[in-house]
N, C-alpha and C positions, 0 to 999 in steps of 0.2 A: 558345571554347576547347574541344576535343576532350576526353571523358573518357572517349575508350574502351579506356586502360590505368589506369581506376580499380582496376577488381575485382583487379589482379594486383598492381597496388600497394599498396593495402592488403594484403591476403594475406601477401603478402612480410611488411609488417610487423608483421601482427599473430604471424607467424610465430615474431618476437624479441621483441616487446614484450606479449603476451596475459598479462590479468590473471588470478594464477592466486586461482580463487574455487571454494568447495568443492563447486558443482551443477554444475563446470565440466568437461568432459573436454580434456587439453589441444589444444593446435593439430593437424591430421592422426590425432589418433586416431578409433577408435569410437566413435560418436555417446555420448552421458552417457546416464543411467537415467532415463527418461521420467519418473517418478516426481519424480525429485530435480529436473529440468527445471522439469516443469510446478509443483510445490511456489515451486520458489525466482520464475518470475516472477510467479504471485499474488500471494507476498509484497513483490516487488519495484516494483507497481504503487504510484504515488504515494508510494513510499518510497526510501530509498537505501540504497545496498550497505552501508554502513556500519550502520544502524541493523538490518538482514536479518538479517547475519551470527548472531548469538547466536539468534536467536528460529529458522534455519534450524536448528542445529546443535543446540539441545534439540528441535525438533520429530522431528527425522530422530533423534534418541536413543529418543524416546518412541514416536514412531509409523513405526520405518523403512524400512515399503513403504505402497502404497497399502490393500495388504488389512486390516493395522494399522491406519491411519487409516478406513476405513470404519467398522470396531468402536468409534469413541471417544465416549467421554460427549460430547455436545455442550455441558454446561456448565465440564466439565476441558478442551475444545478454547478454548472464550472464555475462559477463563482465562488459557489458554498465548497464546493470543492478543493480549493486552490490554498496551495500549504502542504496537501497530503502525497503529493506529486504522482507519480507513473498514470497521467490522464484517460490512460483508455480505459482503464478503470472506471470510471466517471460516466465514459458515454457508455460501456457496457452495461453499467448500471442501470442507464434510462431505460434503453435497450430492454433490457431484462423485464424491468416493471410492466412495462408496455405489455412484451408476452404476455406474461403471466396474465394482465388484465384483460387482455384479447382475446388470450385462446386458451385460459384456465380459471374463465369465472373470478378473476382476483385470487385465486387460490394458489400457491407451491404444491405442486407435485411432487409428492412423500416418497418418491423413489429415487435412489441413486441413478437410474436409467432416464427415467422423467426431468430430474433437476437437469441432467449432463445437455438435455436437449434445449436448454433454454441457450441464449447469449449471457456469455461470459461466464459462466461456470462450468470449471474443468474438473479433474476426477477429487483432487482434495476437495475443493468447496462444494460437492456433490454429496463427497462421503462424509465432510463435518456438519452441512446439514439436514441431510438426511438419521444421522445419528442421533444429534441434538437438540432438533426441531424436531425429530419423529419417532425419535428411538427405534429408528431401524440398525441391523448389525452390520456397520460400515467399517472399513480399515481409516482411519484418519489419520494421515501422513503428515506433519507440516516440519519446519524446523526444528523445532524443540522435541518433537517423537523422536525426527530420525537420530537427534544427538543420542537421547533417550536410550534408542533401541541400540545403536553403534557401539555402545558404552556397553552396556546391558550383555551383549552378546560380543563384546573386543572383534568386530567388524573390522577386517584390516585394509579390506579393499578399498580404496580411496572412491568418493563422489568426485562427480556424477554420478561414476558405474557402477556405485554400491546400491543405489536405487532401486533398482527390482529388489536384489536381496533383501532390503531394510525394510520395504514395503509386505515381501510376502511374511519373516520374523512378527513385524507389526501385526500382522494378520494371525500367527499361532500366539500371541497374548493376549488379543480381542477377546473378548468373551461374549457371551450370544446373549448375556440379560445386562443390561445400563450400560450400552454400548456408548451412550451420549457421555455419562459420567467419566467411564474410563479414559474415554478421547480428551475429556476438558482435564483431566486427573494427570493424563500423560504431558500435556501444554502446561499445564500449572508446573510438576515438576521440573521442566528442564526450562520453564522461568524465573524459576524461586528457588530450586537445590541444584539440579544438575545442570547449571551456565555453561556457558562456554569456557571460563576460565576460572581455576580456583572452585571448582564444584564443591561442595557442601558434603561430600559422600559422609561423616559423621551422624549426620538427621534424616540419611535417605533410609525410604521404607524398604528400597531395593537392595539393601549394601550390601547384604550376605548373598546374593544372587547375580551380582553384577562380576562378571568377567572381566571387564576394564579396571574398578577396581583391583580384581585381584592383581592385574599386572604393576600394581603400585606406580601409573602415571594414565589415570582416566582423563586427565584433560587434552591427550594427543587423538583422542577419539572424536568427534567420526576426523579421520584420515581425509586429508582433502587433495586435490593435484593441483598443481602450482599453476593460477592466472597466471594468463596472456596480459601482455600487456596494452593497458587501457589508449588508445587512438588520444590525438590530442588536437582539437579544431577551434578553428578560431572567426572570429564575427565580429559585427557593430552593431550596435541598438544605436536609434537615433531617437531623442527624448528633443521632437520637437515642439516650443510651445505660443500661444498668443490668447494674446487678453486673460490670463490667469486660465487659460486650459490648455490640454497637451492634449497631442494627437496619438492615439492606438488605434491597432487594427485588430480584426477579428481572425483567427489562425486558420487555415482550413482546416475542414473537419476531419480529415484523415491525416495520418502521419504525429509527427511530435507535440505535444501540448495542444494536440488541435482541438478547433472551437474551443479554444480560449481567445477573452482579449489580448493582447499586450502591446510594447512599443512596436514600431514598422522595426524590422532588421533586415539584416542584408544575407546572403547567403551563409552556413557554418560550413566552410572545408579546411582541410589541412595546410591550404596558404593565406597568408592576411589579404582577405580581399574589397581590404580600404574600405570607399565610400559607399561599394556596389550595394546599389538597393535603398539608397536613400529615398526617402519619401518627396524632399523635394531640394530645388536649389536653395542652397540657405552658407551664411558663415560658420559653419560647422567647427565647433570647439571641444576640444577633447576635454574629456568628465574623468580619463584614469580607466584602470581595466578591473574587472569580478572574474573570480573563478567561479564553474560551478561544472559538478561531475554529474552527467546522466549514466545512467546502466552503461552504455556500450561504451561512451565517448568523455572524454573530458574537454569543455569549453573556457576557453580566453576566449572572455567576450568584452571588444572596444564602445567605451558608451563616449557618446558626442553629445551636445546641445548647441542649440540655437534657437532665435526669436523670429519669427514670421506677421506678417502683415498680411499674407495671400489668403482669400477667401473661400480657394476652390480644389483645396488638396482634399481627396477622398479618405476617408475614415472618418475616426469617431473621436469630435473634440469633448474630452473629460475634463470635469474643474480640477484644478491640482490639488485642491483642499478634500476635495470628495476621492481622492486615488486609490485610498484603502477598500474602498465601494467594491472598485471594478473587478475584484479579484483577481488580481494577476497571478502568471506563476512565478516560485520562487527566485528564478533565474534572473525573471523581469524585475520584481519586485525589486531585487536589490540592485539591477542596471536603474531604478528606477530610486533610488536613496540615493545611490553616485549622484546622478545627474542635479538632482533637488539640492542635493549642498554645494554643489559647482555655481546652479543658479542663484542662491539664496546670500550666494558673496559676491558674483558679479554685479 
C-alpha cells in the first residue's frame, strides 16, 4: 500500500480535529514558546496529558520563563514536582534551565544538535522540540508515532529492536514544511484514534493506507517481546513523630527520588531487613504494608510508627497538619496515610 499522501492527510486532519492543549500553538500558527514546549514534553515523558495538565499550569504560574526557573530552590522545584514521579526528571530540569541561562543568553538553541547538548534532553525531546518550538524538519519518535508507524506499515519485528526501523519509516513520512504540526498530528492520533486497544481505524485519516489494518487485527501492532520479570524489594518507612510533627529526611541528590524529602527508611533489598536504618530507638509499631512499583523494581514497603521525646535526632521536623507542603513522593506519601491512621486511633 502506497503512503505517500500520508503527511497531507493527516495535516488535513489534524487541521479540524488538533487537541487544543495549553504548551500547544494551534494548527498553521507560529511555532509555541520553546519554553512552554520543551517544559511540557519532560513532563510528558512516561506520563499523560491528563495527569501534566495541573502540574504544567502551576509550574508556568510559578516559574513562567526559563530564566525563572533557572532561579528555583531546587528543594521548592521537587516539591512542585512530586506526584509526577521518575525524579530525575526534575533535577534534570533545573539542570537544563540553568544551561540554557548561562551559556545561551536564556535562549533554547533551535537545533536538534544544540538542544541534544544541554542536560536532560535526548534525541526525541531534541527532535520534538526543535520541530515544534522551531519548525525545524526533525523525526519525532515517541509512543504513540511508533504504535502509529507499526500499524501504518505492519512492522512485525517486536520492540525494542524495531526501533531504528520505526524511527528511520517515521523519517520517509516527515515531510520538510510543518514538521511541528505533523509530529503533534502523529501524537494526537495514536491518542485519540489509533490507542493501544480497540483503535478507532473506522475515523482514521490513514485507513486506506495502513497495512495493519489491512491484516484485519491492527491492535497486535507494534509487536512487543515479553517482559522480564519485575524484581520484588522490600523496606520500612519509619513515620517518626513528637509534639504534632514527624520527622523526614532529605534523599541524596543522586540515585532514586533524590533531593526529595521523605520519611527516614531503611535499606530496599530483596530480604525484609526489619528495623535497619531506623532513625532512632523508639517502640516501633507496625502501621501495615503499601505496595508501590518503580520502573525496574517493585516495592513491599513495612511502615512503623512511634512517639519520641528525644530532641536531637537529625532531620527535619514537619507539622503533620502542614505534610501535603512537603511534597513527598508518591511512595511516601502513602507510607505516609498508613501511618497517620494508625496514629490517629492510637
Amino acid at each position: 500500500m502506497s503512503v505517500d499522501g500520508a503527511a497531507p492527510a493527516l495535516l488535513s486532519w489534524y487541521d479540524v480535529h488538533a487537541r487544543a492543549l495549553p504548551w500547544r500553538a494551534p494548527p498553521g500558527a507560529p511555532p509555541a514558546d520553546p519554553y512552554r514546549v520543551w517544559l511540557s514534553e519532560i513532563m510528558l515523558q512516561q506520563t499523560t496529558v491528563a495527569a501534566v495538565r495541573p502540574y504544567f499550569a502551576r509550574f508556568t504560574e510559578r516559574w513562567p520563563d526559563v530564566a525563572a526557573l533557572a532561579t528555583a530552590d531546587e528543594g521548592e522545584l521537587m516539591a512542585a514536582w512530586a506526584g509526577l514521579g521518575y525524579y530525575a526528571r526534575a533535577r534534570n530540569l533545573l539542570a537544563c534551565a540553568r544551561a540554557v541561562a548561562k551559556d545561551h543568553g536564556g535562549r533554547f538553541p533551535d537545533s536538534e544538535q544544540g538542544l541534544r547538548a544541554l542536560p536532560g534532553i535526548g534525541r526525541y525531546t531534541a527532535a520534538a522540540v526543535a520541530a515544534i518550538a522551531f519548525g525545524r524538519r526533525a523525526v519525532v519518535v515517541d509512543g504513540n508515532v511508533e504504535r502509529v508507524v507499526a500499524r501504518l506499515f505492519a512492522v512485525e519485528e517486536a520492540l525494542p529492536a524495531a526501533r531504528p526501523r520505526l524511527h528511520a519509516l517515521a523519517d520517509r513520512l516527515t515531510p520538510a514544511r510543518r514538521t511541528g504540526d505533523f509530529a503533534q498530528a502523529m501524537m494526537d492520533l495514536g491518542a485519540t484514534i489509533c490507542t493501544p486497544r480497540q483503535p478507532a481505524c473506522a475515523i482514521c485519516p490513514l485507513m486506506t493506507m495502513c497495512a495493519g489494518r489491512a491484516t484485519g487485527d491492527p491492535a497486535r501492532f507494534p509487536v512487543k517481546a515479553p517482559k522480564a520479570a519485575r524484581p520484588q524489594r522490600r523496606g520500612t518507612a519509619f513515620w517518626l513523630e513528637r509534639d504534632g510533627e514527624v520527622l523526614l529526611c532529605r534523599r541524596p541528590a543522586r540515585g532514586l527520588l533524590g533531593g526529595m524529602l521523605a520519611l527516614p527508611s531503611g535499606p530496599w533489598t530483596a530480604d525484609d531487613p526489619g528495623l535497619a536504618g531506623a532513625p532512632a530507638e523508639a517502640g516501633w509499631r507496625d502501621a501495615g504494608h503499601i505496595a508501590h512499583v518503580f520502573t525496574h523494581f517493585a516495592l513491599d514497603l513495612r511502615v512503623v510508627t512511634a512517639l519520641t521525646g528525644e530532641r536531637t535526632i537529625a532531620g527535619q521536623w514537619w507539622p503533620v497538619e502542614r505534610l501535603a507542603e512537603a511534597g513527598l513522593p508518591t511512595v511516601f506519601a502513602k507510607a505516609a496515610e498508613r501511618a497517620r491512621s494508625l496514629m490517629e486511633i492510637a
